[in-house]
N, C-alpha and C positions, 0 to 999 in steps of 0.2 A: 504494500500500500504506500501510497506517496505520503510524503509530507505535508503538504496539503490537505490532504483527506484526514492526515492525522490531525490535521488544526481544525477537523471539525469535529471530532472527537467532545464528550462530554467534557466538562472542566475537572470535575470529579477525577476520570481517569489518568486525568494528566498530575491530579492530585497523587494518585496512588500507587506511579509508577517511576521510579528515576529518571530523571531527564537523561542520561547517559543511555538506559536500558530502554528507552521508553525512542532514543535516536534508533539505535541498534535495530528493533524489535519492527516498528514500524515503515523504517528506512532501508531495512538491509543492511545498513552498514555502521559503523562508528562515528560518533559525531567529528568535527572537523575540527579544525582549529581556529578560533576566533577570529573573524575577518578583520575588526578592530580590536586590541588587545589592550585599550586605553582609552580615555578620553582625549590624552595628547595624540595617540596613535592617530583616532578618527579624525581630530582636526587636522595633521598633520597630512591626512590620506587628500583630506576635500580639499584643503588650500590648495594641493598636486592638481587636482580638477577641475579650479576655479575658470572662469573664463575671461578673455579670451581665452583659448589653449595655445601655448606656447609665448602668451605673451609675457614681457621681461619687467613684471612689475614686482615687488618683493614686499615682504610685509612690514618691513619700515615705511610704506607707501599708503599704509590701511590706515592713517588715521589725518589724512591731509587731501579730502576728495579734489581741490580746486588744485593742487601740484599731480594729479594723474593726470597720464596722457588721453588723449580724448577718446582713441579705441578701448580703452579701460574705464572712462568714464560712461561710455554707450552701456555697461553690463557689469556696473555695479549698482548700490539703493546709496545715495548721501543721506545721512541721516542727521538729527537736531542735535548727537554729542559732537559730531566732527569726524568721527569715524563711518567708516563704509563697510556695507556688506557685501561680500564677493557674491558671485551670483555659480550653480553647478548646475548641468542640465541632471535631469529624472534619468537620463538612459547611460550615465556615465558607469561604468563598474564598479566602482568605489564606493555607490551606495551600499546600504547592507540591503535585504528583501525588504523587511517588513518596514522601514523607511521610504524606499520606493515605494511598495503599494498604498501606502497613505498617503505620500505625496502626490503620486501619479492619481489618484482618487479623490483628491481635494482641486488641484489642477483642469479637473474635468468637469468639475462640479459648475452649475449654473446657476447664479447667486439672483438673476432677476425672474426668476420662478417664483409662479405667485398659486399656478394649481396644488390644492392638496394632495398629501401622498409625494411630495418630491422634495422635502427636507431632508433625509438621510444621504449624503452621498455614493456613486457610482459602485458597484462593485469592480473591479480589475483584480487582474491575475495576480495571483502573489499567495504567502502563506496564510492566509484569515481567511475564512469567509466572514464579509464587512457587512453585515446586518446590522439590527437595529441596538442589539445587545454589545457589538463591538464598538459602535460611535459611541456608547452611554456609558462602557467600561474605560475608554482612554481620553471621552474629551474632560476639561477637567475646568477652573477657572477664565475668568478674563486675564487676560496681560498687562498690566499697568502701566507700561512702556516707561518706567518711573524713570530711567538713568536715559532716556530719548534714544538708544541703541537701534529703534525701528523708525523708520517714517512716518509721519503725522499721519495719522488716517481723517481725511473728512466725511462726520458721522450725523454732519445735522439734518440730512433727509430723513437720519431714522428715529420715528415716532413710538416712545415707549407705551404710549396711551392708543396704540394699535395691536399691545400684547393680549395675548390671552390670559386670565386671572391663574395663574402658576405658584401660589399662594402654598407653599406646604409641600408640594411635588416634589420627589428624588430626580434622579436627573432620567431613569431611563422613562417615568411616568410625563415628565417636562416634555423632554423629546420627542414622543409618542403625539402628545398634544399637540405641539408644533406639528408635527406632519399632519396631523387631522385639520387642521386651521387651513383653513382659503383666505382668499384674497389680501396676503400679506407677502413681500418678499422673501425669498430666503434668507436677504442679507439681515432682514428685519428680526426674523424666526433665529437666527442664531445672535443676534443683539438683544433679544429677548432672554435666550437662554441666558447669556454674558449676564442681563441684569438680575436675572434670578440666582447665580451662583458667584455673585460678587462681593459676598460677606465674607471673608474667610480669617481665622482665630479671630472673629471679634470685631476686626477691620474691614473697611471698603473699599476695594479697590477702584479705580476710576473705570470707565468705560471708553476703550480706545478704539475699537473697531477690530480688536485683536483677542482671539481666544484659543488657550491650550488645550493641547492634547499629549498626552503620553507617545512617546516612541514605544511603537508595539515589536516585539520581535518573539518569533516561535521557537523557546529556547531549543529545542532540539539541531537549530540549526546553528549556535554560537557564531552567533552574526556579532552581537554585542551585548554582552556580560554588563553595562552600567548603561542601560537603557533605560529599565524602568525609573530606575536612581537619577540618572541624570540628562536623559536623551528626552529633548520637549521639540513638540511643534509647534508653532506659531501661527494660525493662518488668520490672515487678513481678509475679516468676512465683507467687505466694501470692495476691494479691486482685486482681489481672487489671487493672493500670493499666498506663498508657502515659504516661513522657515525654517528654517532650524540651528537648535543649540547640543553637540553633545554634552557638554557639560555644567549645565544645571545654570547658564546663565554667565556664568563666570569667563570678564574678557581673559584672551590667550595673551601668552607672551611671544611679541618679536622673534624675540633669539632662537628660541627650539617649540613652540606649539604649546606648550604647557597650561594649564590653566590658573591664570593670576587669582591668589589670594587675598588678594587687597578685600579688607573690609566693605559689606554695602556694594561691591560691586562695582567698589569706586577709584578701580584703575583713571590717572587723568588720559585722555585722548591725547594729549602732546605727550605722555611719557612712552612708559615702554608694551603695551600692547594692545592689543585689536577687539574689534566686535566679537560679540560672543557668536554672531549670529552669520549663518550661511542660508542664502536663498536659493530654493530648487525652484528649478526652473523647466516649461518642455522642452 
């Protein structure tokens, strides 16, 4: 049986069976070896990806957008710290699976849908089947965009007093509702969800046009070991981008990829390193 087939297995089962034994068993074969074996690794894989390809720009260059050369400026995001987000296409090898298939499935996704029944997005090939139960297991929070690492989103077409009353609702019950709701957008329907799950320990995050999701990966395939941990998506439910952070937010460093511990998140943009954030792209 493929692996695939194994990710649609009960969760129970996967509960009950070793991820090592549970590769072997259903796969035929032993699990592989970790495609990213770090969060420095993974950054270190994408930067190799960034695009252009082949162009001679370096990451002493990530945080000064108006000193990029203009073919580097066409296929990066300028963002409100001063820093820029490289941009990686979806089809590059360097992604893991279950990255791709949420990216490549958000990317496809069409935000000015207003028929019900078309809130959950696309299913595509990959190791999930992406049902309703798997958008309401990994999307998670709003983005606060607090340190300005993403681009402003403009969100004032979207009407909270066009939400449906979600008063109480877990998220896969929210979700559900949202896709029953007519005559509202989808950008709306997921702005909605953002404002219903915008409390988080006590606090409010602000509403940016931005909302999480977990990096999904189907351990049997040790794609990446600090996913759940620290691999987040980002999508920009207003102009239908996709990003991402492997590591929990945290800008990298210049010198070797690493991920900066500065407090708060609060590497300066003139020091020594870069956005947390890479955008996938088709």
């Amino acid at each position: 049986m493929s692996k695939r087939h194994a990710a649609l297995f009960p969760r129970a089962l996967h509960a009950l069976i070793p991820a090592a034994a549970l590769a072997i068993s259903l796969s035929g074969h032993a699990a592989a070896a970790d495609k990213w074996t770090s969060p420095q690794d993974a950054i270190g894989q994408l930067w190799s990806a960034r695009m252009p390809l082949g162009a001679s720009w370096t990451p002493q260059q990530c945080s000064n957008y108006n000193a990029l050369p203009a073919n580097v400026q066409a296929v990066v995001r300028n963002t409100g710290s001063g820093l820029v987000v490289p941009q990686v296409k979806q089809d590059r090898a360097v992604l893991t699976n279950g990255l791709r298939q949420m990216a490549s499935s958000l990317l496809q996704y069409q935000l000015a849908t207003v028929a019900a029944g078309q809130f959950y997005p696309p299913q595509v090939d990959g190791p999930f089947l992406m049902n309703a139960a798997y958008w309401a297991e990994y999307a998670r929070s709003p983005h606060g965009n607090e340190r300005n690492h993403l681009p402003t989103v403009n969100i004032a077409g979207l009407n909270l007093n066009q939400c449906p009353n979600l008063d109480n609702l877990g998220r896969q019950a929210t979700m559900d509702l949202l896709n029953r709701t007519a005559g509202i957008s989808n950008s709306l329907r997921w702005h909605c969800y953002a404002n219903r799950f915008r409390t988080v320990g006590g606090a409010q995050i602000p509403l940016t046009g931005y909302v999480e999701l977990t990096q999904a990966e189907y351990a049997g395939d040790n794609q990446y070991a600090y996913a759940a941990a620290d691999g987040r998506v980002v999508y920009d439910y207003v102009n239908g981008r996709v990003y991402y952070t492997a590591a929990h937010y945290k800008q990298w460093k210049k010198s070797d990829f690493a991920p900066d511990q500065t407090g708060g998140y609060g590497c300066a943009p003139a020091g020594s390193c870069c956005d947390p954030f890479f955008e996938i792209i088709r």
